[in-house]
C-alpha positions in Angstrom: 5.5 18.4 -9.5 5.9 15.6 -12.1 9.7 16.3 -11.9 9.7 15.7 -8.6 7.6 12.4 -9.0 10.1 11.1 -11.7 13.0 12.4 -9.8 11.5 9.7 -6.4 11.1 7.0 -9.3 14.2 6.9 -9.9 15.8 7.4 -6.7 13.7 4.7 -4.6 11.9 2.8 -7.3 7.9 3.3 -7.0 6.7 4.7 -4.2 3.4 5.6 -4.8 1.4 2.4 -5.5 -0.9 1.6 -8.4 -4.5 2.9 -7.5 -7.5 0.7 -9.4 -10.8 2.1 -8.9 -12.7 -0.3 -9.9 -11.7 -2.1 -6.8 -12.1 0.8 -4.1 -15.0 0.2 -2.0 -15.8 3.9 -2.2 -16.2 3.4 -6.4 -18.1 0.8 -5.8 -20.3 2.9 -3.6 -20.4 -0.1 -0.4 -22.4 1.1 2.4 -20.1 2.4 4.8 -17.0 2.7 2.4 -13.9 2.4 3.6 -11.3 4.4 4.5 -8.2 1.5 5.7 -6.1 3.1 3.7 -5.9 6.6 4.8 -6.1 4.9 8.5 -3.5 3.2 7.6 -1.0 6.1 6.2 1.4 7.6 8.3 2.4 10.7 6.6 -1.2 12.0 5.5 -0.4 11.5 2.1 -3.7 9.1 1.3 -6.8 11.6 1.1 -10.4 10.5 0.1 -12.7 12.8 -2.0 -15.5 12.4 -4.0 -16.8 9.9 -6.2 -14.8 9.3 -9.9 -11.8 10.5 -7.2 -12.2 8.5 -4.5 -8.3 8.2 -3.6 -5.5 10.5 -4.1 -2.2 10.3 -3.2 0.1 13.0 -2.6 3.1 12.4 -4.1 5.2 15.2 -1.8 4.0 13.0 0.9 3.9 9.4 0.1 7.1 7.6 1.4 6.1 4.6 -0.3 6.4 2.4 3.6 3.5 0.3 1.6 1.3 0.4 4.7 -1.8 1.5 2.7 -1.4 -1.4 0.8 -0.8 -3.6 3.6 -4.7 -2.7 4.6 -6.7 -2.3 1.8 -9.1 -5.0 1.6 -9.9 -5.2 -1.7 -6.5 -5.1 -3.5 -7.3 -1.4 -4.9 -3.7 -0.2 -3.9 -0.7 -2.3 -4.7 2.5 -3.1 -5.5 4.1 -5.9 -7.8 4.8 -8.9 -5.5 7.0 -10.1 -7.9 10.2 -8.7 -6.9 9.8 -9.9 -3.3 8.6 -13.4 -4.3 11.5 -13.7 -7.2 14.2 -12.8 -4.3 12.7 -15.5 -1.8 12.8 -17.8 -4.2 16.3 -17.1 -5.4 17.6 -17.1 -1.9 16.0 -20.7 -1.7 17.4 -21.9 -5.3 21.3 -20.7 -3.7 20.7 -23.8 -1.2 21.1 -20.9 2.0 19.2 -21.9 4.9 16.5 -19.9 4.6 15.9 -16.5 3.3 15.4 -12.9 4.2 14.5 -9.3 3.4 15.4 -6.2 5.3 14.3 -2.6 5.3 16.2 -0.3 3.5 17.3 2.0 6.7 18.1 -1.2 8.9 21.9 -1.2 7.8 21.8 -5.3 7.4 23.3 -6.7 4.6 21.2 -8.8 2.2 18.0 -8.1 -0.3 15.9 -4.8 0.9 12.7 -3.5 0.7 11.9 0.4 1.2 10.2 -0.5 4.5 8.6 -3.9 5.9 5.0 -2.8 5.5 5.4 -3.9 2.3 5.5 -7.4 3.4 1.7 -9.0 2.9 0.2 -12.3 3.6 0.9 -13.9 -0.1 5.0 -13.2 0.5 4.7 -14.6 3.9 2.6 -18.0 3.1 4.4 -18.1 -0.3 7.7 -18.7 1.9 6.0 -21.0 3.6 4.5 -23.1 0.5 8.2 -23.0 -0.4 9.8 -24.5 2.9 11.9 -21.4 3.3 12.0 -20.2 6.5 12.3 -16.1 6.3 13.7 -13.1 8.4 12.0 -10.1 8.4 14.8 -8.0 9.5 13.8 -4.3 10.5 15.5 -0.8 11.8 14.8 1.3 14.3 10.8 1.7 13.2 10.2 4.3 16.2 12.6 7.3 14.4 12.1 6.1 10.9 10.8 8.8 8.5 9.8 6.4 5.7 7.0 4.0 7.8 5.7 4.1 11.5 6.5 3.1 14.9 4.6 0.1 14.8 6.0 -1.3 12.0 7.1 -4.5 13.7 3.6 -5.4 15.1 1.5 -4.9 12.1 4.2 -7.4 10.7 3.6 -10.4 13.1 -0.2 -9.4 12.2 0.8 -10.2 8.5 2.4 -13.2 9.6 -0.6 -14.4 11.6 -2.8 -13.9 9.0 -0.2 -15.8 6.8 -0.1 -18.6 9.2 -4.0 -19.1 9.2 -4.4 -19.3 5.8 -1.0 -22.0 5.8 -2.9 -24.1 8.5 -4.5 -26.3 6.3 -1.8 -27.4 4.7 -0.3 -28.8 8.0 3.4 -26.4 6.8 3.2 -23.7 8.9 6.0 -20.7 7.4 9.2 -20.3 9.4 8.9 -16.8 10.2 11.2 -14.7 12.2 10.3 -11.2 12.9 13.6 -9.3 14.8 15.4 -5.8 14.8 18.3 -5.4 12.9 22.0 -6.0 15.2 25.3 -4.9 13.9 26.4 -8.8 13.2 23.7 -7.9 10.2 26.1 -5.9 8.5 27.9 -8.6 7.0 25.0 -10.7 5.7 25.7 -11.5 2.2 23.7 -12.3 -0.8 23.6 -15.0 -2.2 21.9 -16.6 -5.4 21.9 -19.0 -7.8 23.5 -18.3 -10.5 20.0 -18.3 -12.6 19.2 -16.1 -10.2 22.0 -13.5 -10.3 21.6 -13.5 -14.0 17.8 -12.6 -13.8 18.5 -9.8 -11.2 21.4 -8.2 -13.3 18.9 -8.0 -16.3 16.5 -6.4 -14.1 18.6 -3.8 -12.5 20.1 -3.0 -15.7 23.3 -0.6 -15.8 23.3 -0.1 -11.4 24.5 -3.6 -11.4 23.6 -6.4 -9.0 22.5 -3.3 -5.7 21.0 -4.9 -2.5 17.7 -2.9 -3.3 15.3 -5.4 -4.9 14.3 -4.1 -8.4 10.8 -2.6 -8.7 8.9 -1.0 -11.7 5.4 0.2 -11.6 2.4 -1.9 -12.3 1.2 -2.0 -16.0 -1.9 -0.5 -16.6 -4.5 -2.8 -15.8 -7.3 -3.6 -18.3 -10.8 -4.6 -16.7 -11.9 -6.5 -19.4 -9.6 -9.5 -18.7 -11.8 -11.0 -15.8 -8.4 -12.3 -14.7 -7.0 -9.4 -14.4 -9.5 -8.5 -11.8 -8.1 -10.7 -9.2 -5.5 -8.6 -7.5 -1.9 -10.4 -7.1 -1.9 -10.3 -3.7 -5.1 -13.1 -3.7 -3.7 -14.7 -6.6 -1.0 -15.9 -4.7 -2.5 -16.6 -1.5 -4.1 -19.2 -3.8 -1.2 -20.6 -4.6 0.5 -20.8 -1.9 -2.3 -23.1 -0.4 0.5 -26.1 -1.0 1.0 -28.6 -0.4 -2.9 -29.5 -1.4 -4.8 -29.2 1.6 -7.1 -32.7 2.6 -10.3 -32.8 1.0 -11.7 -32.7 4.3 -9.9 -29.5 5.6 -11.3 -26.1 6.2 -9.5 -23.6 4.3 -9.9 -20.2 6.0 -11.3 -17.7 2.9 -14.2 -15.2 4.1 -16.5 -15.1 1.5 -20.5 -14.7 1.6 -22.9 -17.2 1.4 -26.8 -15.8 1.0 -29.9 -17.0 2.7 -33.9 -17.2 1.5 -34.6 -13.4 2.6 -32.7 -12.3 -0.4 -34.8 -10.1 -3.4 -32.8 -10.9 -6.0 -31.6 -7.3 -6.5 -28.5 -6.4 -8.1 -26.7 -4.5 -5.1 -24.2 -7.5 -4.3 -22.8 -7.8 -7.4 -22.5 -4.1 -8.6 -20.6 -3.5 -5.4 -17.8 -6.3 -5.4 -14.7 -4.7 -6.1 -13.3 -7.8 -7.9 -16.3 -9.2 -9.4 -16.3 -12.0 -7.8 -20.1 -12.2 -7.5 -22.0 -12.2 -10.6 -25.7 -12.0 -11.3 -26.7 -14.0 -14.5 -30.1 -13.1 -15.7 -31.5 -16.8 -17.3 -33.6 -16.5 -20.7 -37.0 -17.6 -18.2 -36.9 -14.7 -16.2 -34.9 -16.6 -13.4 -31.6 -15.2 -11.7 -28.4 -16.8 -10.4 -26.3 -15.7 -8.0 -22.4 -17.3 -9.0 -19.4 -16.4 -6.4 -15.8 -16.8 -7.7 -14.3 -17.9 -4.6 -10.6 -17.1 -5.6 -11.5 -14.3 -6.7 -13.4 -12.9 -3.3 -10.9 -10.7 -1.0 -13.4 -11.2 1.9 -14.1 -7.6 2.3 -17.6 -8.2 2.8 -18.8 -4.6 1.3 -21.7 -6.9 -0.1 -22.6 -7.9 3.4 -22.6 -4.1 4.6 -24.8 -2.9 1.6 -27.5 -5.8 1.3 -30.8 -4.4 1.7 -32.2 -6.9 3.4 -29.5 -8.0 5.1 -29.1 -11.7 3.2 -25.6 -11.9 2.8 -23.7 -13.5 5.9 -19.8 -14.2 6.2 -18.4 -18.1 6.0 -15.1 -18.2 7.4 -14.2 -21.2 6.0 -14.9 -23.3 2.8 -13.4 -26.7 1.8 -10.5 -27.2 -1.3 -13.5 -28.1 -3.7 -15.5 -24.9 -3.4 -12.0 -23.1 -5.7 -12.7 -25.6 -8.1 -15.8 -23.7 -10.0 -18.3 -20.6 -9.3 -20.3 -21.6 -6.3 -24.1 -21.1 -6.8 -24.6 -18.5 -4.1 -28.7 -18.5 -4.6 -31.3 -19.8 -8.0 -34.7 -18.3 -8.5 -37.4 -18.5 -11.0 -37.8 -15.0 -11.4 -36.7 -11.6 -10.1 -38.7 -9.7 -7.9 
């Protein structure tokens, strides 16, 4: 079997995404769970099992379409965004009019992903942040054994979901979802030459190929709080620009935590990024602290508060990023 996993690697770059179970819901033990990903899949190759192996993935299966990813709400599966980004942004630095990415089965010409349901929010807004408008160009998604038939409308959910989080800075992204046509054929790439010197040193010996260069995600080491985040918030974050107004509402669910709460521990021990932390205070007292950049708004800590404290806010303004946000204070712990 591990043959045949390094034989895909090589062939298609990384299929299988990287897996962090300190992020699944189900590690964490949420009330409810979650089970978006193997929803989400396809081909059956996502399975959920018991605790310590909440999530498998079958690599005889697993077509790496990214559509797992592309609805996990916590960041737990994912691929590098970098490749995708580095490619916008090239295709912006050649001075083109705007930029684009097309599945690998389309037949256009042009930089190419494996499939489109790799495309999330952060690529979408970051083309945005950027001023570049981008064409999602796709194949024929109904007889495509790599993703699913619908394909093209979970991407103009992606770009919805983009275009909220954009709103507040008053530069919408320049989005074009469309099937491929055989005028797509042609479509050349073109990059600065910065750019086609970075992509030659990544692809190495196979020369300056169409397929954007992938490699799997490093191992990643829990006790860099940092490193928590997953990449697909972290650049949601920064693609809030230009700076919102002070006085704009920047769409972020996150929780916010009224008087009924008991001070208990359940929150925190269940957020799959730690963004909430509990700090017990040398008098006995307890503070709640949310990291608000760090919060994926999958609200497992609303689902699994006992007494039902925790409620969702939408929408938060530019300051609350800034520092932890004192979520609740009490004297002592009950």
């Amino acid at each position: 079997m591990l043959q045949g996993v390094l034989t895909r690697l090589d062939e298609s770059g990384t299929p299988i995404p990287r897996y962090t179970p300190p992020r699944c819901l189900l590690e964490r033990q949420a009330v409810g769970g979650c089970d978006a990903c193997h929803s989400a899949c396809p081909h059956e190759a996502v399975q959920v099992g018991m605790l310590g192996n909440s999530i498998t993935i079958d690599p005889d299966r697993c077509t790496g379409c990214g559509l797992c990813v592309q609805a996990c709400p916590t960041g737990a599966l994912e691929y590098s965004l970098e490749a995708p980004l580095q490619s916008v942004h090239d295709q912006k630095s050649a001075g083109d009019e705007g930029a684009s990415l097309t599945c690998s089965r389309s037949g256009a010409g042009g930089p190419s992903v494996l499939c489109l349901g790799r495309v999330t929010p952060a690529l979408v807004a970051a083309s945005g942040a950027w001023g570049t408008p981008l064409q999602l160009i796709h194949g024929e998604c109904a007889t495509c054994p790599v993703g699913s038939p619908d394909v093209p409308e979970r991407l103009l959910d992606v770009v919805a979901q983009a275009q909220t989080l954009r709103a507040p800075t008053g530069q919408p992204a320049q989005v074009t979802v469309r099937p491929a046509t055989p005028a797509d054929a042609e479509r050349a790439v073109r990059v600065s030459r910065r750019g086609a010197f970075t992509a030659l040193l990544r692809v190495g010996k196979q020369g300056l190929a169409h397929a954007l260069p992938e490699s799997p995600l490093p191992f990643l080491d829990w006790s860099v709080p940092e490193d928590r985040t997953p990449q697909e918030w972290r650049w949601r974050r920064l693609a809030l620009k230009p700076a919102p107004p002070e006085t704009a509402a920047v769409p972020w669910p996150a929780p916010i935590v009224d008087d009924t709460c008991i001070d208990c521990p359940v929150c925190a021990n269940v957020c799959p990024t730690e963004a909430i932390t509990r700090d017990l205070q040398p008098d006995g007292g307890v503070r709640l602290l949310l990291n608000l950049s760090a919060c994926t708004g999958c609200m497992g800590c609303l689902r699994s508060c006992p007494p039902q404290a925790i409620h969702e806010q939408p929408e938060w303004l530019p300051a609350a990023f800034q520092a932890p946000l004192l979520l609740r204070e009490s004297d002592s712990v009950m």
